[in-house]
Jmol script that loads the backbone (N, CA, C; Angstrom):
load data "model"
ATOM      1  N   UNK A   1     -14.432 -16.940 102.488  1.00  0.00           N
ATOM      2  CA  UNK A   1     -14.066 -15.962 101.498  1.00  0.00           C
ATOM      3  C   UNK A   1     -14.988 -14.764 101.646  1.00  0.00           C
ATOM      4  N   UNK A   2     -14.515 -13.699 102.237  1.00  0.00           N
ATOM      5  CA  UNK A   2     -14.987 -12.253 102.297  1.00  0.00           C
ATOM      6  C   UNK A   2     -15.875 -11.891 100.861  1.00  0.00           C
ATOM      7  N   UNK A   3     -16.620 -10.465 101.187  1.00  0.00           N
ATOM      8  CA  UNK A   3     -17.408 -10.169  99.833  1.00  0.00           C
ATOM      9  C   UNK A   3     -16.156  -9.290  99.115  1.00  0.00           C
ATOM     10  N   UNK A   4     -16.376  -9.392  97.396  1.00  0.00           N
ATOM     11  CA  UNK A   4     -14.846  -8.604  96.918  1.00  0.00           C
ATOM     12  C   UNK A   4     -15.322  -7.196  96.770  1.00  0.00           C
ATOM     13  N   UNK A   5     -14.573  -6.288  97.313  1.00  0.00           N
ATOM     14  CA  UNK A   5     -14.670  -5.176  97.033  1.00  0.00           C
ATOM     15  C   UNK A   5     -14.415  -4.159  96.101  1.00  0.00           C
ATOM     16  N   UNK A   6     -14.872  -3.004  95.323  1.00  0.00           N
ATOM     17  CA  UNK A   6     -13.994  -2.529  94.385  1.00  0.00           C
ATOM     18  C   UNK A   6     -14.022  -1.136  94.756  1.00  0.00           C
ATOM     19  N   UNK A   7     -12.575  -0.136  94.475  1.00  0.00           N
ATOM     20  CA  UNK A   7     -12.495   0.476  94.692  1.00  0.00           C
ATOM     21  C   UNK A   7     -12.207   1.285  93.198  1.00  0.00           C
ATOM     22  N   UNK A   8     -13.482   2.094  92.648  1.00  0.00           N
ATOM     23  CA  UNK A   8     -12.599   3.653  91.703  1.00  0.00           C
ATOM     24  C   UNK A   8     -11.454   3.745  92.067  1.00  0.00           C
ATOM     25  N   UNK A   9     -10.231   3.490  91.397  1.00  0.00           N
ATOM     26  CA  UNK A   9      -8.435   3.785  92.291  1.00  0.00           C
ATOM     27  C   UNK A   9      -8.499   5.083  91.011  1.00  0.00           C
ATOM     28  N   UNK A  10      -9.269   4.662  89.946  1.00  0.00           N
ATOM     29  CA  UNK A  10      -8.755   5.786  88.844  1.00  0.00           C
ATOM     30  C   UNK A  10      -8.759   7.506  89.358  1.00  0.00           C
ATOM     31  N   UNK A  11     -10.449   7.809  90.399  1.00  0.00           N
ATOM     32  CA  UNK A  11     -10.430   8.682  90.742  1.00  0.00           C
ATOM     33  C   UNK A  11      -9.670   9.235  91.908  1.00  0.00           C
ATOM     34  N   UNK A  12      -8.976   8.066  92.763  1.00  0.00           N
ATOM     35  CA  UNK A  12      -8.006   8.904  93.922  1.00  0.00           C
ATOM     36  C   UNK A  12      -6.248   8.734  93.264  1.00  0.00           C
ATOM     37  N   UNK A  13      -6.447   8.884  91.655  1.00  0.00           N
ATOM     38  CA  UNK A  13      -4.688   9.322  91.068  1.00  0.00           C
ATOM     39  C   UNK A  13      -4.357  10.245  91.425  1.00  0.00           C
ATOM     40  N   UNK A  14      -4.712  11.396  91.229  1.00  0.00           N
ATOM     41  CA  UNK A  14      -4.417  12.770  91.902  1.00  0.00           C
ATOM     42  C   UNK A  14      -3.537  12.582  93.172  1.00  0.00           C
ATOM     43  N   UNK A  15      -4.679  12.277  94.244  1.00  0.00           N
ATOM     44  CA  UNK A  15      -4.349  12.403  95.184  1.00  0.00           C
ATOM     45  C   UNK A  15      -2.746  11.570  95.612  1.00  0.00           C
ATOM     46  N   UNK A  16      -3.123   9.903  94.942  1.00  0.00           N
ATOM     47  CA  UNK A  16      -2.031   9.126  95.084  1.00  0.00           C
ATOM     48  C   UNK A  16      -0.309   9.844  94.790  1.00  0.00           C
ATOM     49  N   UNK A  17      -0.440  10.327  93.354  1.00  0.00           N
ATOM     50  CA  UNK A  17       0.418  11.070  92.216  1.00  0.00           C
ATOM     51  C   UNK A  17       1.155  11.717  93.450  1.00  0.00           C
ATOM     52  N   UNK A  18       0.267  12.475  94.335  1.00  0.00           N
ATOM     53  CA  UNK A  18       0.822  13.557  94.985  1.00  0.00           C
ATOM     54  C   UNK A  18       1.423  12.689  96.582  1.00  0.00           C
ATOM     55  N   UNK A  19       1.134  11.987  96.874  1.00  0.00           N
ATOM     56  CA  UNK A  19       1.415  11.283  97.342  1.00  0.00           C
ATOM     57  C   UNK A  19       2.923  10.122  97.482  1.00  0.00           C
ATOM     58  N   UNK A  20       3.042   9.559  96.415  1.00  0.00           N
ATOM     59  CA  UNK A  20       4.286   9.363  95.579  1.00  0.00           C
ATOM     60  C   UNK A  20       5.277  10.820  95.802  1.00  0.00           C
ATOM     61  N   UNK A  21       4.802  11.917  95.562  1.00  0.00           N
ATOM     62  CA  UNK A  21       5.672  12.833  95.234  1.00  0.00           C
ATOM     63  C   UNK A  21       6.155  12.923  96.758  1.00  0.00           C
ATOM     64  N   UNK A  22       5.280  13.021  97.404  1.00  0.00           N
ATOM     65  CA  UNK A  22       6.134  13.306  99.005  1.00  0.00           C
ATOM     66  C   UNK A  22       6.916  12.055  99.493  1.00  0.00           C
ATOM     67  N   UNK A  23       6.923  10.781  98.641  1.00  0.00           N
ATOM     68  CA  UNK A  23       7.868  10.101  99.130  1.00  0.00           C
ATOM     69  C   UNK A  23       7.438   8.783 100.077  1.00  0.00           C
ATOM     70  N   UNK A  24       5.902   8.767 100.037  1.00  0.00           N
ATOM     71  CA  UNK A  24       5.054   7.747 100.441  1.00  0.00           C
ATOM     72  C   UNK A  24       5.590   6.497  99.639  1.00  0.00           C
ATOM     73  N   UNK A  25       5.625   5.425 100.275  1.00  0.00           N
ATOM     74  CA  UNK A  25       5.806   4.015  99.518  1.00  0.00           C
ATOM     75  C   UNK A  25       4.232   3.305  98.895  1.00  0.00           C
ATOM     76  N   UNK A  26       4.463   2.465  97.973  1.00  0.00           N
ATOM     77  CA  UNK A  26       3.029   2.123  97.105  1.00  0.00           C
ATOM     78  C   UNK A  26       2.351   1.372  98.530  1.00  0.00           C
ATOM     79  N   UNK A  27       2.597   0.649  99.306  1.00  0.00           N
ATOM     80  CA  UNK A  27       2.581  -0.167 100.644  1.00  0.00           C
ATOM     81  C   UNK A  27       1.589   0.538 101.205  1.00  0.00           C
ATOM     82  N   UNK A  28       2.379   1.767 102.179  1.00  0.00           N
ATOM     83  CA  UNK A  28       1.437   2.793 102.197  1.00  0.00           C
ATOM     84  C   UNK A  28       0.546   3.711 102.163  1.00  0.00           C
ATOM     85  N   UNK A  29       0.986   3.749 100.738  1.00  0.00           N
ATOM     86  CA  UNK A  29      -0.565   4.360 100.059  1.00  0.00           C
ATOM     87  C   UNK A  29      -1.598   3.620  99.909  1.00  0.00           C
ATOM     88  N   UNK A  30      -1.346   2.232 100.086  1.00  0.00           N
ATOM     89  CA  UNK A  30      -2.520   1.115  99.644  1.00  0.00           C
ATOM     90  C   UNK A  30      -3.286   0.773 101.286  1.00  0.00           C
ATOM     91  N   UNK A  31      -2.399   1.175 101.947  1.00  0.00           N
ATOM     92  CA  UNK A  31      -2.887   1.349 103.399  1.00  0.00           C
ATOM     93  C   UNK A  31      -3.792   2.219 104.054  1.00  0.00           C
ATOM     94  N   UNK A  32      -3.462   3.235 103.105  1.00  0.00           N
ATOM     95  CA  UNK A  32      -4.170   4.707 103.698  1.00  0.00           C
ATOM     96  C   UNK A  32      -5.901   4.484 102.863  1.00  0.00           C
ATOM     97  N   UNK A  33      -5.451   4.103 101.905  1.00  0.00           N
ATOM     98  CA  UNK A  33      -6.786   3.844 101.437  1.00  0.00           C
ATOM     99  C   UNK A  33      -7.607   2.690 101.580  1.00  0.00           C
ATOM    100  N   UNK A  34      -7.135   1.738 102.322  1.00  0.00           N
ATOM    101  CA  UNK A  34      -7.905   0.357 102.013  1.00  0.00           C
ATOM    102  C   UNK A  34      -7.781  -0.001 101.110  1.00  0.00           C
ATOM    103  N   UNK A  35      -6.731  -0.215 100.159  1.00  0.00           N
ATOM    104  CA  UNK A  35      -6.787  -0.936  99.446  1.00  0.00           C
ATOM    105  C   UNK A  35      -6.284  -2.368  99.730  1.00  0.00           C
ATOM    106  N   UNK A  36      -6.438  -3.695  98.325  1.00  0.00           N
ATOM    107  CA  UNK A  36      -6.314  -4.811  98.889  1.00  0.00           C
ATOM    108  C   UNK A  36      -4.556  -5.224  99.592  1.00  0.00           C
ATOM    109  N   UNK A  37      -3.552  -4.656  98.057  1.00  0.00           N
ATOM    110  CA  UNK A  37      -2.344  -4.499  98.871  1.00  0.00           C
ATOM    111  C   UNK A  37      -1.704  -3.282  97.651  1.00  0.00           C
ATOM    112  N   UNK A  38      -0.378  -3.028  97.809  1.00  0.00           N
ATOM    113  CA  UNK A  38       0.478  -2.364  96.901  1.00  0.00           C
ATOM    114  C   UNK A  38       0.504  -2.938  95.164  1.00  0.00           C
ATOM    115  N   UNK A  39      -0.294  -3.633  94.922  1.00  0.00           N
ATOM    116  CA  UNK A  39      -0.355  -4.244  93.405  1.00  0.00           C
ATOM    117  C   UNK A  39      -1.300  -3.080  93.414  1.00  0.00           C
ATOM    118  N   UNK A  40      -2.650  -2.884  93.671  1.00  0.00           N
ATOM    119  CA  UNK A  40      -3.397  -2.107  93.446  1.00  0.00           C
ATOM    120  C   UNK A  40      -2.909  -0.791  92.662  1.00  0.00           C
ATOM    121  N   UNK A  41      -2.051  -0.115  93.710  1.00  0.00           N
ATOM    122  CA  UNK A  41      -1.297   1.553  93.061  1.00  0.00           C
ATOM    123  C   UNK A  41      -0.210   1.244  92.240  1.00  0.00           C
ATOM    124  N   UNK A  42       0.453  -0.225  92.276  1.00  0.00           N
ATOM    125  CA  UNK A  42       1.341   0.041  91.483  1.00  0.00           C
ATOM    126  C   UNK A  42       0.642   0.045  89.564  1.00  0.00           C
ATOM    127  N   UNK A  43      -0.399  -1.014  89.890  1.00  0.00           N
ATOM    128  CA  UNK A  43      -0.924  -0.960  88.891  1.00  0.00           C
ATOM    129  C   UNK A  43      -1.149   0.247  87.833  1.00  0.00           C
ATOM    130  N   UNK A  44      -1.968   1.051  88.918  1.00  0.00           N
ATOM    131  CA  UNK A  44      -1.995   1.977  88.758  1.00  0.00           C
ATOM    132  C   UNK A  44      -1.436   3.204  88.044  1.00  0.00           C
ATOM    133  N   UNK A  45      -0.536   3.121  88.737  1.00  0.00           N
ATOM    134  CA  UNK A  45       0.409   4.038  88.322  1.00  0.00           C
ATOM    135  C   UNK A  45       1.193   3.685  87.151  1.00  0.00           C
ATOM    136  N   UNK A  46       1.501   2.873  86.823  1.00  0.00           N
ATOM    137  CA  UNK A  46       1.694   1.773  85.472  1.00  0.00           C
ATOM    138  C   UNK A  46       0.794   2.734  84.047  1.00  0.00           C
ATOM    139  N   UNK A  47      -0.194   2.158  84.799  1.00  0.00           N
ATOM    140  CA  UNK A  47      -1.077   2.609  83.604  1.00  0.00           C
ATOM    141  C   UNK A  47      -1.353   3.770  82.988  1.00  0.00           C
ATOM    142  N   UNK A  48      -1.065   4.423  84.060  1.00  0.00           N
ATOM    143  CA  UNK A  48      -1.013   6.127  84.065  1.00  0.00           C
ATOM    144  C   UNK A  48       0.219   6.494  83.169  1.00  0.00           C
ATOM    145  N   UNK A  49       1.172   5.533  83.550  1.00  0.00           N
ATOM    146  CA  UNK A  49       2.969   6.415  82.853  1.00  0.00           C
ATOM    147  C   UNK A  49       2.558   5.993  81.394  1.00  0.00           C
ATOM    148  N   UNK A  50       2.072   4.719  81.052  1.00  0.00           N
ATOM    149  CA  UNK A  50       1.626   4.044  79.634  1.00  0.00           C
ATOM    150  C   UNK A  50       0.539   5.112  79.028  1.00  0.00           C
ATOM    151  N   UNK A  51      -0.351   5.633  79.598  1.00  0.00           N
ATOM    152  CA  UNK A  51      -1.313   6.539  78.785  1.00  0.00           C
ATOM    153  C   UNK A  51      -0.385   7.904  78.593  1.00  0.00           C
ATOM    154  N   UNK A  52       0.708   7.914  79.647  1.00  0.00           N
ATOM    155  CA  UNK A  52       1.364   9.458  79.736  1.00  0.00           C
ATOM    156  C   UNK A  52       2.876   9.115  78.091  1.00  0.00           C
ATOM    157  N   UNK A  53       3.117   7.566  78.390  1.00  0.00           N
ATOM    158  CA  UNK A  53       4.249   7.738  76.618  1.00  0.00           C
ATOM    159  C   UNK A  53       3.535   7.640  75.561  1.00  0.00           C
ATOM    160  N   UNK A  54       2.352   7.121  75.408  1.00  0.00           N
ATOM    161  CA  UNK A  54       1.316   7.495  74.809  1.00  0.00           C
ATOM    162  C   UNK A  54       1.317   8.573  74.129  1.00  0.00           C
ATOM    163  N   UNK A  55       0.695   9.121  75.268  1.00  0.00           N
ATOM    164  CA  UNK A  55       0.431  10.598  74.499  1.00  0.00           C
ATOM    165  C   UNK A  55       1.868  11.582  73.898  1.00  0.00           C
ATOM    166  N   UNK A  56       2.226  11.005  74.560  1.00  0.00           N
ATOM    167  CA  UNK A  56       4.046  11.997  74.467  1.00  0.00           C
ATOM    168  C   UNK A  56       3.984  11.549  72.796  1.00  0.00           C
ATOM    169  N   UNK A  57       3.980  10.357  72.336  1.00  0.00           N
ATOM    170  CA  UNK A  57       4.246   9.639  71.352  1.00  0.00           C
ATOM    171  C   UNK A  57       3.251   9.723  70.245  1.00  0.00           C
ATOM    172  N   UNK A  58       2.252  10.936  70.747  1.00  0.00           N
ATOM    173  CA  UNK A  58       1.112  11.265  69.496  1.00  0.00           C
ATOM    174  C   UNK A  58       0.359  10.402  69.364  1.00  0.00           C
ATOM    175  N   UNK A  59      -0.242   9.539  70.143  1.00  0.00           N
ATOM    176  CA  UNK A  59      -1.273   8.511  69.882  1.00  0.00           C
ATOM    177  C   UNK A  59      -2.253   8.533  71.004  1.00  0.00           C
ATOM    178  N   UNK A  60      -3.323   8.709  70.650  1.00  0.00           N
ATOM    179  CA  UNK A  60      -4.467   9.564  71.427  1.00  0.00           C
ATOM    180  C   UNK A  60      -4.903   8.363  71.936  1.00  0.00           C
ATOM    181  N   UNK A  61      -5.423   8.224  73.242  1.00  0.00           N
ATOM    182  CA  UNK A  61      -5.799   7.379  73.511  1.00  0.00           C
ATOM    183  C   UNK A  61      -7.643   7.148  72.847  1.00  0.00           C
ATOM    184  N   UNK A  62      -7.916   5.647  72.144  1.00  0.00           N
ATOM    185  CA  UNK A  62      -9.733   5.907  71.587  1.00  0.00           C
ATOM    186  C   UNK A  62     -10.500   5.333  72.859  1.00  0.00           C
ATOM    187  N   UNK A  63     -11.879   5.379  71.749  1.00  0.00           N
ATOM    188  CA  UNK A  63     -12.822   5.035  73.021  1.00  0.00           C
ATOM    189  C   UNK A  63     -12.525   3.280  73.367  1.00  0.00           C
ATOM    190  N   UNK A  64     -13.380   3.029  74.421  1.00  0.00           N
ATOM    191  CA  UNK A  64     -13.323   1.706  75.417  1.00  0.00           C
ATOM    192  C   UNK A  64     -14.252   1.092  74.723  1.00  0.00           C
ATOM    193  N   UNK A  65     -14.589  -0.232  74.648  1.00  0.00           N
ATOM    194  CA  UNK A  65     -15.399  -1.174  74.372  1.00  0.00           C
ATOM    195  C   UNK A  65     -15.506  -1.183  72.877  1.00  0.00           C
ATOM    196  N   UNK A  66     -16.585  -1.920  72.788  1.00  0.00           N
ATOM    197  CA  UNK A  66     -17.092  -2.077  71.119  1.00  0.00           C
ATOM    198  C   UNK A  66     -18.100  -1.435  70.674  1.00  0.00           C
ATOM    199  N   UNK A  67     -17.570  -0.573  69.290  1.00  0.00           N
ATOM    200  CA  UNK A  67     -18.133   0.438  68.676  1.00  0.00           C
ATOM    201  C   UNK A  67     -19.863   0.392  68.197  1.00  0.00           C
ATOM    202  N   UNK A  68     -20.961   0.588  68.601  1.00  0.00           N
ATOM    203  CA  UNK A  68     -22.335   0.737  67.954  1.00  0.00           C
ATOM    204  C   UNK A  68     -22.073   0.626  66.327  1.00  0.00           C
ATOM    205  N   UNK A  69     -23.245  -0.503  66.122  1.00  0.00           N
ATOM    206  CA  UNK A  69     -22.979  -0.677  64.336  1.00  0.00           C
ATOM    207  C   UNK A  69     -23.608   0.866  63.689  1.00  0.00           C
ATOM    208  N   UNK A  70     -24.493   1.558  64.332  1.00  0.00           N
ATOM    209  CA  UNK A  70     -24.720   2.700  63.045  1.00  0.00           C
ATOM    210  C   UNK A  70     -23.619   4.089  63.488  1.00  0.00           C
ATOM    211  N   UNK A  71     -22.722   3.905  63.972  1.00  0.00           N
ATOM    212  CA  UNK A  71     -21.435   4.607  64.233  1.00  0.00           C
ATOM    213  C   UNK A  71     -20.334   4.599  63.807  1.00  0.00           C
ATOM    214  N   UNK A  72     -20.450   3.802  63.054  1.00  0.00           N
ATOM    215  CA  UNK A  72     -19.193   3.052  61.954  1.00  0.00           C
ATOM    216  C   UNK A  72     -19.133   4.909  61.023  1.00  0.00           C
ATOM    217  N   UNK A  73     -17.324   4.983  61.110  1.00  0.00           N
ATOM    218  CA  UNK A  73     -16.980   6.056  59.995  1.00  0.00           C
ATOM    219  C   UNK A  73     -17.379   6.153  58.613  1.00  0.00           C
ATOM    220  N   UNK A  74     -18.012   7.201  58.129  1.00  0.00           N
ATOM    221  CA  UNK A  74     -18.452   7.068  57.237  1.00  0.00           C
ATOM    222  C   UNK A  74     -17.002   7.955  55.900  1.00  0.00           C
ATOM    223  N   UNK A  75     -16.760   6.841  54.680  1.00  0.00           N
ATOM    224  CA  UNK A  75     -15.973   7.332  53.448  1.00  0.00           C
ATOM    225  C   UNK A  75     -16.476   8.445  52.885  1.00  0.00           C
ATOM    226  N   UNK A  76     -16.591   9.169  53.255  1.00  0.00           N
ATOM    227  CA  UNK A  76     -17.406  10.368  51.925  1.00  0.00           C
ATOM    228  C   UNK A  76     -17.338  10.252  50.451  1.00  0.00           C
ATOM    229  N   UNK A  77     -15.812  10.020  50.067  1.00  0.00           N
ATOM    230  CA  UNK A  77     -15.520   9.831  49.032  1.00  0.00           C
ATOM    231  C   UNK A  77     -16.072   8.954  48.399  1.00  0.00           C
ATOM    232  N   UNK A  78     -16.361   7.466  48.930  1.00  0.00           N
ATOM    233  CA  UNK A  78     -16.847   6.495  48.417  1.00  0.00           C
ATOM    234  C   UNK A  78     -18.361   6.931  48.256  1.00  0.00           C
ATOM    235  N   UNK A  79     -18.555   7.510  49.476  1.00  0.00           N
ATOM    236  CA  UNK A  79     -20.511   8.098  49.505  1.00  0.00           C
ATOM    237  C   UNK A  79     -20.728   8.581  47.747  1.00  0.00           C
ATOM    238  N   UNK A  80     -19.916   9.509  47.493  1.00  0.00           N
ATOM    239  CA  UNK A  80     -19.908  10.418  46.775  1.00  0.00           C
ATOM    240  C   UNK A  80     -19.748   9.838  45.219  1.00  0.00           C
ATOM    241  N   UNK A  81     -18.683   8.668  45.474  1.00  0.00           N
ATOM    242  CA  UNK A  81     -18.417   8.225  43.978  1.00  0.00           C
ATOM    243  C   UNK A  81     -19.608   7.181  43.767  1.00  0.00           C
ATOM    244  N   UNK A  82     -20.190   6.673  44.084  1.00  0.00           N
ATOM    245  CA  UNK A  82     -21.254   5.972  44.038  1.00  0.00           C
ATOM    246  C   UNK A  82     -22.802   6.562  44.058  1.00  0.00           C
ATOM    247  N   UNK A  83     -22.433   7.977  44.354  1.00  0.00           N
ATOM    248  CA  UNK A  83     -23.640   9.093  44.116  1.00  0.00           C
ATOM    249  C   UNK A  83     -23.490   9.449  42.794  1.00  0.00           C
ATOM    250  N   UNK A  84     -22.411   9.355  42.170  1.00  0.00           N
ATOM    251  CA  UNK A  84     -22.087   9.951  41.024  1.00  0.00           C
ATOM    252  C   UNK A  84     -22.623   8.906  40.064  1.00  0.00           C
ATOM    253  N   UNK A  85     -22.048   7.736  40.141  1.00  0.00           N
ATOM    254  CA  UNK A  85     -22.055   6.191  39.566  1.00  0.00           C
ATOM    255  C   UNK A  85     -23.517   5.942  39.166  1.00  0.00           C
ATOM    256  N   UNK A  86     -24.871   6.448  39.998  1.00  0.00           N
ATOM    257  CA  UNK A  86     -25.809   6.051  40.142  1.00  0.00           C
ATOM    258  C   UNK A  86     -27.048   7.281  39.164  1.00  0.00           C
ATOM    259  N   UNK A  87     -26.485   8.563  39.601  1.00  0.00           N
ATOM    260  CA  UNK A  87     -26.591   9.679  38.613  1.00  0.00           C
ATOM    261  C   UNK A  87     -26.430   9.429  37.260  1.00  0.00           C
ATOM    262  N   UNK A  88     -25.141   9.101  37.087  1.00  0.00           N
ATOM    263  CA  UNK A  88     -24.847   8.216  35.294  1.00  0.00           C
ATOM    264  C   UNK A  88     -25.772   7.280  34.880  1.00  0.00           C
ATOM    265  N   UNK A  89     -25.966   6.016  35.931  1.00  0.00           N
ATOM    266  CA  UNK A  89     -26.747   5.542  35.044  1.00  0.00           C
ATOM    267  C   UNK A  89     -28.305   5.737  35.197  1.00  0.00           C
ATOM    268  N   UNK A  90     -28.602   6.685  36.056  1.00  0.00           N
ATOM    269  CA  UNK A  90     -29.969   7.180  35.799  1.00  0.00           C
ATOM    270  C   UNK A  90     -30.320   7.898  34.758  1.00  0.00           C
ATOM    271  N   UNK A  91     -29.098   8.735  34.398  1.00  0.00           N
ATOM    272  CA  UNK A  91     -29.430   9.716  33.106  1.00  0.00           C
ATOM    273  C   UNK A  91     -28.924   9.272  31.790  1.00  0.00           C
ATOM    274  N   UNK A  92     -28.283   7.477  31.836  1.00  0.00           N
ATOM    275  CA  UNK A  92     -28.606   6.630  30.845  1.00  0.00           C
ATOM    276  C   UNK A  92     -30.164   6.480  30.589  1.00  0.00           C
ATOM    277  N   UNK A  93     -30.102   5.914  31.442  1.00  0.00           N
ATOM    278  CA  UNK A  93     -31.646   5.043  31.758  1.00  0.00           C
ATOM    279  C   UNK A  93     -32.712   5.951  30.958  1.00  0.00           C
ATOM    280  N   UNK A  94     -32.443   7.214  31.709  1.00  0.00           N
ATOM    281  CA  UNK A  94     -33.581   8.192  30.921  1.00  0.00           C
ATOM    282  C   UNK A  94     -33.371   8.718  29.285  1.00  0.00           C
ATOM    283  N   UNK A  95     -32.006   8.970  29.422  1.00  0.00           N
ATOM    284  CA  UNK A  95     -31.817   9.241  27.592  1.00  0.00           C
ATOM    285  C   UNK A  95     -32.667   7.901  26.756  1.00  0.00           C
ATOM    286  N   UNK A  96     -32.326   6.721  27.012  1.00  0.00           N
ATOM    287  CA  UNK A  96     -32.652   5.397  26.064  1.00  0.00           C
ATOM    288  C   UNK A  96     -33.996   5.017  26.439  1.00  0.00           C
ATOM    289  N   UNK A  97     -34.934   5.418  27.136  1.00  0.00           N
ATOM    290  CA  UNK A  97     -36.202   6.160  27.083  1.00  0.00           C
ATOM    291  C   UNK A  97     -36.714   6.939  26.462  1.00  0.00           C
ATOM    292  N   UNK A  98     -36.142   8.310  26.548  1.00  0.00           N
ATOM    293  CA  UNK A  98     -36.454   9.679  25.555  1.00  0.00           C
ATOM    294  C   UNK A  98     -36.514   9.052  24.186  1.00  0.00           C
ATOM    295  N   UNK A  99     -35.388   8.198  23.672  1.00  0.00           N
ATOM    296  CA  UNK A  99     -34.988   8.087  22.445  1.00  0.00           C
ATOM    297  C   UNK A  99     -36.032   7.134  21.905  1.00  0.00           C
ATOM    298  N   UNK A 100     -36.625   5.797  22.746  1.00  0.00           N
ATOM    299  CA  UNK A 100     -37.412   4.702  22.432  1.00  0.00           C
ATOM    300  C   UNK A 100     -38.467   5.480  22.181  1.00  0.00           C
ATOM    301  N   UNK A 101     -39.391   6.698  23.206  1.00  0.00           N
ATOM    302  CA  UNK A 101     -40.526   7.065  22.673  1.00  0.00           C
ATOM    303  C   UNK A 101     -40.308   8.106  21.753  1.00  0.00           C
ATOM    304  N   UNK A 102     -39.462   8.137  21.125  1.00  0.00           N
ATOM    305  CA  UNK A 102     -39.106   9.083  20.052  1.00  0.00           C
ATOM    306  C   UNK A 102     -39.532  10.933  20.454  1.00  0.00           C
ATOM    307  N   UNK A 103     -38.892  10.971  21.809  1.00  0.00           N
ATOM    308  CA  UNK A 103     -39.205  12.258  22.281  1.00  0.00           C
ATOM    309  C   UNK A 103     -38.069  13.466  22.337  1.00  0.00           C
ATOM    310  N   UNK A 104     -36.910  12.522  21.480  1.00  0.00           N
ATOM    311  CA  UNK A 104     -35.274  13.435  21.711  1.00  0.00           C
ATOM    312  C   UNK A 104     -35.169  14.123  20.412  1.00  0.00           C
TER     313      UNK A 104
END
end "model"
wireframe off; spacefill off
backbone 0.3
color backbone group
């Protein structure tokens, strides 16, 4: 069993794309490049038309992998109503103070 090789195919789309267009078979193209066989570009190219109805279809492609925990979206609203929530009862807290040392 040979060592496995990998080939970036993402960065020779261009070239492939254009390639296809002149009428090259996936066979071929997987030839010209070394690749392992025609699964390689067809793959490829697969994936490419799927990111291309995608986008046609308004859905952006997001990021890859799993998100960093202090990157998590932050609610503002919630930030905010619980800024408020906490304000209230601080300026409880302090009125029924004022009032105990008989300073109101």
């Amino acid at each position: 069993m040979g060592k496995r090789r990998y080939t970036h195919v993402q960065e020779l789309l261009p070239e492939i794309q254009a390639m296809v267009e002149e009428g090259k078979t996936q066979g071929e193209i997987a030839a010209f490049y070394g690749l392992k066989d025609k699964e390689v570009v067809r793959e490829l190219l697969k994936r490419e038309r799927r990111k291309q109805r995608r986008i046609g279809a308004g859905i952006m492609p997001g990021p890859k992998g799993r998100s960093r925990k202090d990157a998590e979206l932050r609610d503002i609203k919630k930030e905010q109503a619980y800024e408020i929530r906490r304000l209230k009862m601080e300026n409880e807290l302090l009125r029924d103070f004022l009032w105990l040392t008989g300073k109101e």
